[in-house]
C-alpha positions as CSV (number, residue, x, y, z in Angstrom):
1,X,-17.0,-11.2,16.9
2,X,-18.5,-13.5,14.6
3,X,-22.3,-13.3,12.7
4,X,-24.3,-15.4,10.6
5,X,-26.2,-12.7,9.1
6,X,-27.4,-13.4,5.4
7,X,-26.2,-10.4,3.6
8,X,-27.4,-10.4,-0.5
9,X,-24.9,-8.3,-2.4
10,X,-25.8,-7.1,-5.5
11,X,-22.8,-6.7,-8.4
12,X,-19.8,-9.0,-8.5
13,X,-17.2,-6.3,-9.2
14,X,-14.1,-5.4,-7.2
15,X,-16.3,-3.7,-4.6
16,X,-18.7,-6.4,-3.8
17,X,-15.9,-9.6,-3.9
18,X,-14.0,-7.3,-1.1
19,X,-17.6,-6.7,0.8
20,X,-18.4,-10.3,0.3
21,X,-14.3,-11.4,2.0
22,X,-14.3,-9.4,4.8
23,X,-18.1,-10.2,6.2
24,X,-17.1,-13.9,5.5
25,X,-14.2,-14.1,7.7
26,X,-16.2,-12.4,10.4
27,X,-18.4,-15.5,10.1
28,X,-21.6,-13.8,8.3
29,X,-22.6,-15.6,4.9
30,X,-22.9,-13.1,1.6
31,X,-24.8,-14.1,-1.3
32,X,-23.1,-12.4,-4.3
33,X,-25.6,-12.0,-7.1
34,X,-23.8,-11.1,-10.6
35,X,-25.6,-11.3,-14.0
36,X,-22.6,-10.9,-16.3
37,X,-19.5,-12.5,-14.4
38,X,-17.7,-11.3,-11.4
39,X,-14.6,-8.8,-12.3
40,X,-16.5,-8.8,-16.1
41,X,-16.4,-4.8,-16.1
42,X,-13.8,-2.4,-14.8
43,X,-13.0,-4.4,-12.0
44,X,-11.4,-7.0,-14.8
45,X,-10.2,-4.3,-17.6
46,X,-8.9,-1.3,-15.5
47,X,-5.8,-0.4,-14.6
48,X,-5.2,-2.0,-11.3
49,X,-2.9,0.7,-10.1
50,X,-2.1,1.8,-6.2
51,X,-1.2,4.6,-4.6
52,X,-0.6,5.3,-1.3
53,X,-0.9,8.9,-0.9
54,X,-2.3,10.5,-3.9
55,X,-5.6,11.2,-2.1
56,X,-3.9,13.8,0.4
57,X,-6.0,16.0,1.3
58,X,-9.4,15.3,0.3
59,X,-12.1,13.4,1.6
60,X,-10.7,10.2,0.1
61,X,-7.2,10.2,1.9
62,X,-7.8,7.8,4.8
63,X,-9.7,5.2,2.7
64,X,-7.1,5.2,0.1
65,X,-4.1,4.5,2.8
66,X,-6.2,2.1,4.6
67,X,-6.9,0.1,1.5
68,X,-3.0,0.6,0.5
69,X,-1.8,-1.0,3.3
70,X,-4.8,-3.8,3.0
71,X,-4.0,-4.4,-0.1
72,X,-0.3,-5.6,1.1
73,X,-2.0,-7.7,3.8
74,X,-4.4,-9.3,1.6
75,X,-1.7,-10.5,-1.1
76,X,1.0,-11.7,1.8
77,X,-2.5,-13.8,3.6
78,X,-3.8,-15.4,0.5
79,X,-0.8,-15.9,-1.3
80,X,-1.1,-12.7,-4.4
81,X,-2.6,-15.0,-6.8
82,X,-3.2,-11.6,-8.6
83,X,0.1,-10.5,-9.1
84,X,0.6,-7.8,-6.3
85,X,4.0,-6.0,-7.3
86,X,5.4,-2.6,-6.2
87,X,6.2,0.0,-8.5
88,X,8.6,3.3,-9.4
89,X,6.0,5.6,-10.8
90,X,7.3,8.7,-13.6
91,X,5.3,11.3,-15.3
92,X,6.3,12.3,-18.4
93,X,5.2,14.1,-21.7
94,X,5.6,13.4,-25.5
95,X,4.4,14.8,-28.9
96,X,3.9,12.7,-31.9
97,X,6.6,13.4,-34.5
98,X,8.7,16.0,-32.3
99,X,11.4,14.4,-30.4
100,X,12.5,15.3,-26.7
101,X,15.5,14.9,-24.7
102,X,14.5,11.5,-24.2
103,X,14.9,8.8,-21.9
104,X,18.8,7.8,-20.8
105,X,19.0,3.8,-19.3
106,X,15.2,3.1,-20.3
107,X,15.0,1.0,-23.5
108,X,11.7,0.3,-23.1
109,X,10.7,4.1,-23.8
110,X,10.9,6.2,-27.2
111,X,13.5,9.3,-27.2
112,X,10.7,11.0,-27.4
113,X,9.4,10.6,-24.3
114,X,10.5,13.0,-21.6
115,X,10.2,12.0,-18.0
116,X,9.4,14.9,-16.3
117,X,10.0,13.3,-12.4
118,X,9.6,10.4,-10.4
119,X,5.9,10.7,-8.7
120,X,6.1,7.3,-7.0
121,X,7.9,4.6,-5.2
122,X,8.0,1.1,-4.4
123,X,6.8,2.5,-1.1
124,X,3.9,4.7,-2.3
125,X,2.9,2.5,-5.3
126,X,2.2,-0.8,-6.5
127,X,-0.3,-2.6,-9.2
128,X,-2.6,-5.7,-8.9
129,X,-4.1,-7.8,-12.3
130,X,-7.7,-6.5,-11.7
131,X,-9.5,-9.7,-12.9
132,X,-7.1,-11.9,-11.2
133,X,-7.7,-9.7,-7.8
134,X,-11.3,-9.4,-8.3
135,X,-11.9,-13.0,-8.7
136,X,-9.2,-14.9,-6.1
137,X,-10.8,-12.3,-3.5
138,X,-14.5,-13.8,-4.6
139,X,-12.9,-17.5,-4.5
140,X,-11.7,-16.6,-1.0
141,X,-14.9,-15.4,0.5
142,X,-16.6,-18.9,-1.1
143,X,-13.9,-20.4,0.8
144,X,-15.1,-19.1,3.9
145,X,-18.7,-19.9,3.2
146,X,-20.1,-17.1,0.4
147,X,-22.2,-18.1,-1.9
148,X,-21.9,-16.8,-5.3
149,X,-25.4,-16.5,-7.6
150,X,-25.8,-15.8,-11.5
151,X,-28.8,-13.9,-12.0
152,X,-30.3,-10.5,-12.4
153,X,-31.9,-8.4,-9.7
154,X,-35.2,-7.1,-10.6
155,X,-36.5,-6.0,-7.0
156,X,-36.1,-6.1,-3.4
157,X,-37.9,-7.9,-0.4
158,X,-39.6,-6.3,2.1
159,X,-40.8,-7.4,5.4
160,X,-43.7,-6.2,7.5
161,X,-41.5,-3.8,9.0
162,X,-40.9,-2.1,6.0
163,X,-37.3,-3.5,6.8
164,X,-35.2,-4.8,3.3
165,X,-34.9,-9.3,3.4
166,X,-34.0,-10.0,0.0
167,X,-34.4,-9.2,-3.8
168,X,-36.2,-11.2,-6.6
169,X,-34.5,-12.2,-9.6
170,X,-35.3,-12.0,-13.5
171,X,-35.9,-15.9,-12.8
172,X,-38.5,-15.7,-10.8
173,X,-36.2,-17.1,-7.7
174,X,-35.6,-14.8,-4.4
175,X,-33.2,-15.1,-2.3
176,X,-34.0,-13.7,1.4
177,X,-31.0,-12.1,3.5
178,X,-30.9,-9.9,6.9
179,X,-29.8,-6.9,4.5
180,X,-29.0,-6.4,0.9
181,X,-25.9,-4.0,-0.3
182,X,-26.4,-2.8,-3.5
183,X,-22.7,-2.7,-5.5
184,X,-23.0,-2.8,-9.6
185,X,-20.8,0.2,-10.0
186,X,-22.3,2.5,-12.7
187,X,-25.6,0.0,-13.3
188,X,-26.2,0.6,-9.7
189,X,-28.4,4.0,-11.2
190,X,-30.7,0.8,-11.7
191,X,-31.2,-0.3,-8.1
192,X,-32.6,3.9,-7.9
193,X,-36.3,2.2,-8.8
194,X,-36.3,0.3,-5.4
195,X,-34.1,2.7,-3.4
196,X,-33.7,6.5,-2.5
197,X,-30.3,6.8,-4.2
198,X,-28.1,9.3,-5.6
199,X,-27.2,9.4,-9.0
200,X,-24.2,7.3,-10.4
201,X,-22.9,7.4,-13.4
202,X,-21.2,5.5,-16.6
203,X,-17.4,7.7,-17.9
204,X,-16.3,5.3,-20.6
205,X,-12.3,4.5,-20.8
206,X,-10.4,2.2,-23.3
207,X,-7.2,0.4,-22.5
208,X,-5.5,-1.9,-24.6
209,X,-3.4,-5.0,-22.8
210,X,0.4,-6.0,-24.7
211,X,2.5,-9.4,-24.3
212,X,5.9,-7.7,-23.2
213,X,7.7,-10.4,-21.5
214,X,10.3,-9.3,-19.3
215,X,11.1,-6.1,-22.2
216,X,9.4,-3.9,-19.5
217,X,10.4,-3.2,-16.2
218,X,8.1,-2.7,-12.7
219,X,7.3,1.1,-14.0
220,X,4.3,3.3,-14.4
221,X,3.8,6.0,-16.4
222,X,1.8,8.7,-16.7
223,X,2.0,10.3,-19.8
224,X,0.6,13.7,-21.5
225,X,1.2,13.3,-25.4
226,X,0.1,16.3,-28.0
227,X,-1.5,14.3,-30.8
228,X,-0.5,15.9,-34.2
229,X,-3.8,17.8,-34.4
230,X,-3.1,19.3,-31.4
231,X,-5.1,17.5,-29.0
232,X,-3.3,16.2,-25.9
233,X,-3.9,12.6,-24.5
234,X,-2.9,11.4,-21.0
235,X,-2.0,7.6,-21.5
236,X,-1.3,5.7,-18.5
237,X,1.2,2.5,-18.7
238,X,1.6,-0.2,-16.6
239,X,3.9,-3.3,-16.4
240,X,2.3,-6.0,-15.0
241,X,3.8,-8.7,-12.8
242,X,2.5,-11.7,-15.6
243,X,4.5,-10.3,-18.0
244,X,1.6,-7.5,-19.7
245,X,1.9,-4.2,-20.3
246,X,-1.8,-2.3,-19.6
247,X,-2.2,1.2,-21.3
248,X,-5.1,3.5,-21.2
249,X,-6.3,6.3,-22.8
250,X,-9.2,8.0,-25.0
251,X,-12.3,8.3,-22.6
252,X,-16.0,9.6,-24.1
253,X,-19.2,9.7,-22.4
254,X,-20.9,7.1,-23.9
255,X,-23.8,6.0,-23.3
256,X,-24.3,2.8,-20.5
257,X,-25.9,0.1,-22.1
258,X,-28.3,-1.8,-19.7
259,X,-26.4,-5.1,-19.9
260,X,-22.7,-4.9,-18.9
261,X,-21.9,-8.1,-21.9
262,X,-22.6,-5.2,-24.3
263,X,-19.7,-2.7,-23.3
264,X,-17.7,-1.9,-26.9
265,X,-15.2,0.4,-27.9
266,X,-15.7,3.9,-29.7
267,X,-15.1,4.0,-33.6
268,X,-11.4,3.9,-34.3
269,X,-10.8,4.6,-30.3
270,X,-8.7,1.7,-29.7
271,X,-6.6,2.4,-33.1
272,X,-6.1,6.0,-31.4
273,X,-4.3,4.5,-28.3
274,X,-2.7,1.6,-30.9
275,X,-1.2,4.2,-32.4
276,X,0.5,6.1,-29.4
277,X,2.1,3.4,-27.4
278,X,3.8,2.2,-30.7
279,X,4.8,5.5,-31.1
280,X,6.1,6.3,-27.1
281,X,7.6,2.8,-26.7
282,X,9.7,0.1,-28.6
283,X,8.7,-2.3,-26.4
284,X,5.2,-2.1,-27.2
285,X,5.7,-1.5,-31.0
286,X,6.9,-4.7,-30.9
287,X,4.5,-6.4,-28.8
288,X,1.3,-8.4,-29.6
289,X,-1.7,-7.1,-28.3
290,X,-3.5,-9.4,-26.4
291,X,-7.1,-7.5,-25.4
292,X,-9.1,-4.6,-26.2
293,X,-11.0,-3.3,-24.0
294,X,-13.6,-0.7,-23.0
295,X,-15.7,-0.1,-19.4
296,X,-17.6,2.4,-17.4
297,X,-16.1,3.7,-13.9
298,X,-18.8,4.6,-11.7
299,X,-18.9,8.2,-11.2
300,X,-21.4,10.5,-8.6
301,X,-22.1,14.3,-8.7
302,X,-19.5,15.3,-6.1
303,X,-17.0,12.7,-7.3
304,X,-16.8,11.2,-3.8
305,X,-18.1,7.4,-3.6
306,X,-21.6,6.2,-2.3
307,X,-20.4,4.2,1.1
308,X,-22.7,3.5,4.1
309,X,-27.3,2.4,4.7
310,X,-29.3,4.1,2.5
311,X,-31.2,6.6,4.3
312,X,-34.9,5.8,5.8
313,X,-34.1,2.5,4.3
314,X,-33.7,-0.4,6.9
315,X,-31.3,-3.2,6.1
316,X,-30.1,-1.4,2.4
317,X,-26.6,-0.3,2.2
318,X,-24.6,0.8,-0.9
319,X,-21.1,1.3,-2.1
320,X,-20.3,2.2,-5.6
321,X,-19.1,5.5,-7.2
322,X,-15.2,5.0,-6.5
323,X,-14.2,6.7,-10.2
324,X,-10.7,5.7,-10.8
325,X,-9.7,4.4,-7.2
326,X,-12.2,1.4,-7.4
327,X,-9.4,-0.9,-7.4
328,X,-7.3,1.0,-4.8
329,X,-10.2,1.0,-2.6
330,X,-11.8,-2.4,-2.6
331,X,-10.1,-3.8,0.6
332,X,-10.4,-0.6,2.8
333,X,-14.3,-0.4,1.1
334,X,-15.2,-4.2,1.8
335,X,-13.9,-3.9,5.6
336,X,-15.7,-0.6,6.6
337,X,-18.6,-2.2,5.2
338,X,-18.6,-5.2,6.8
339,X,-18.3,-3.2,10.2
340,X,-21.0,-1.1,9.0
341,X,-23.3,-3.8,8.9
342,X,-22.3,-6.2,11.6
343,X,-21.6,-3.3,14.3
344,X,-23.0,-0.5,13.6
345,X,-20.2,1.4,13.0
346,X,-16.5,1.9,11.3
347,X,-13.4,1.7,13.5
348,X,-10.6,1.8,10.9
349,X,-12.1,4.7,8.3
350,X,-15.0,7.2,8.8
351,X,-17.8,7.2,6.7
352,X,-19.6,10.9,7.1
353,X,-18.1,12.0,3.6
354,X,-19.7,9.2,1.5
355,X,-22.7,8.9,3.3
356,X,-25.7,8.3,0.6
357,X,-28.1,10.6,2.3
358,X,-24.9,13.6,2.1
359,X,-26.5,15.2,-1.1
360,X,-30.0,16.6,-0.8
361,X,-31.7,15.9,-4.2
362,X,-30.9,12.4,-4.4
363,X,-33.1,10.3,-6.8
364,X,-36.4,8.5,-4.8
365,X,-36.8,12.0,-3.1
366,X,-40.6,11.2,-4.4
């Protein structure tokens, strides 16, 4: 079934270039509007990582395998310009200046590092280079007829009805659409002047990207490491397939700034995380670092994303909210969308648990 319904998504992040590819191929025509630059937040500085199955048993488990196994389809039909690669997943612990038993036939990890089990495979996990994912997916959806917009939403259209066909722009432009899908990630709390939305949310991370070559194999690792003063971090390290190494640690609850351009680090945060990868890996020690980085993952009350029409609102969907499985959820995100608003319904992944309407003091209750 094809459509050439003119759907305006606003926010060019990993959620709305996946939105914006799978209403494309059904034949409708998405207008992505993005005032920074699509994949310029944590859908181009996160972590990129997959899993499989580490959603079991909550309310997220049959997005997150649907969007696993999308994610394989997607980089086998448009030829993984973003580096799609499996992975062998550990956890593993570490305390700065006390060895462990370390780590036998890994050179790439300090002996004091401890792996503590294997928590993945190259059946249950892989990793994608966010930006690169987040803006071949956009490229594809142009490909197929989107249109992509720089600009900032400042309001919505109405028709008589009441009915949403559109949003203005700081410009002064409009541009009119059959619906609008509202998908900025934590600066989606902004579209809460024009719509009955639930809170969302801004929880800061920093990461910091190395040039490793080929010193580090396809692993991830999740690490716990006691600081000296006692305080216990929980990096995250993954090799990607262009030859980086992406690690993450040191979160705060920073304030959001209103412009996504004006994301910095915390004072001495990046120095923190610096200093433990030198110190839990050779391989980074003596690697350059090539980025520092710091961005907001959308976050709601409940912890479960914002995915399906905005209640009593017609023609208004929304889908932000996805915490740390933005990435992993993307594909399986953009296609249940796409169904929402061409048919009415889902067929691959139910929507009740992440239904905007599902909390009952949700902001525009006014």
């Amino acid at each position: 079934m094809s459509s050439e319904k003119r759907i305006v998504i606003c926010g060019g992040g990993a959620i709305g270039a996946a939105i914006a590819w799978f209403l494309s191929r059904r034949g409708a025509r998405p207008v992505v509007v993005e005032r920074h630059e699509v994949g310029g937040a944590a859908s181009g500085k996160s972590g990129g990582f997959l899993a499989l199955d580490w959603c079991r048993g909550s309310a997220l488990d049959r997005l997150a395998r649907r969007s696993f196994a999308l994610h394989a389809s997607l980089a086998e039909e448009l030829g993984n310009p973003w580096g799609y690669r499996r992975l062998t997943t550990f956890a593993g612990e570490a305390a700065e200046g006390r060895p462990a038993h370390g780590t036998r036939g890994r050179p790439w990890l300090s002996p004091g590092v401890t792996l503590t089990g294997q928590i993945g495979s190259t059946e249950t996990t892989a990793l994608v280079e966010p930006r690169a994912f987040t803006t071949g997916l956009m490229r594809a959806a142009e490909a197929n007829g989107a249109e992509l917009r720089h600009g900032t939403v400042t309001g919505l259209l109405k028709t008589t009805s009441g009915a949403i066909g559109g949003v203005t722009l700081g410009s002064g432009e409009t541009v009119e659409g059959d619906g609008v899908v509202v998908a900025m990630g934590p600066w989606s709390i902004l579209a809460s002047r024009w719509l009955p939305l639930p809170a969302v949310y801004g929880f800061k991370g920093h990461s910091l990207v190395f040039r490793t070559g080929d010193a580090v194999p396809a692993e991830a690792l999740f690490l716990e490491y006691e600081e000296a003063g006692g305080e216990t971090l929980t990096p995250e390290i993954f090799a990607r397939a262009d030859g980086t190494v992406w690690a993450c640690a040191v979160s705060s609850t920073a304030a959001l700034p209103v412009d996504p351009a004006d994301v910095a680090g915390d004072d001495g945060a990046h120095e923190r995380l610096e200093a433990l990868c030198r110190a839990v890996s050779p391989a980074l020690a003596a690697a350059p670092i090539v980025a520092r980085q710091a961005c907001f993952r959308p976050v709601t009350e409940d912890g479960l994303p914002l995915i399906g029409a905005v209640p009593g609102v017609a023609n208004a969907w929304v889908a932000t909210g996805h915490s740390v499985w933005g990435m992993l959820n993307a594909p399986a995100t953009g296609e249940a969308m796409a169904e929402l608003i061409l048919d009415g319904a889902t067929s691959h992944v139910p929507l009740r648990h992440f239904a905007p309407g599902r909390m009952q003091a949700f902001a525009g209750l006014r």
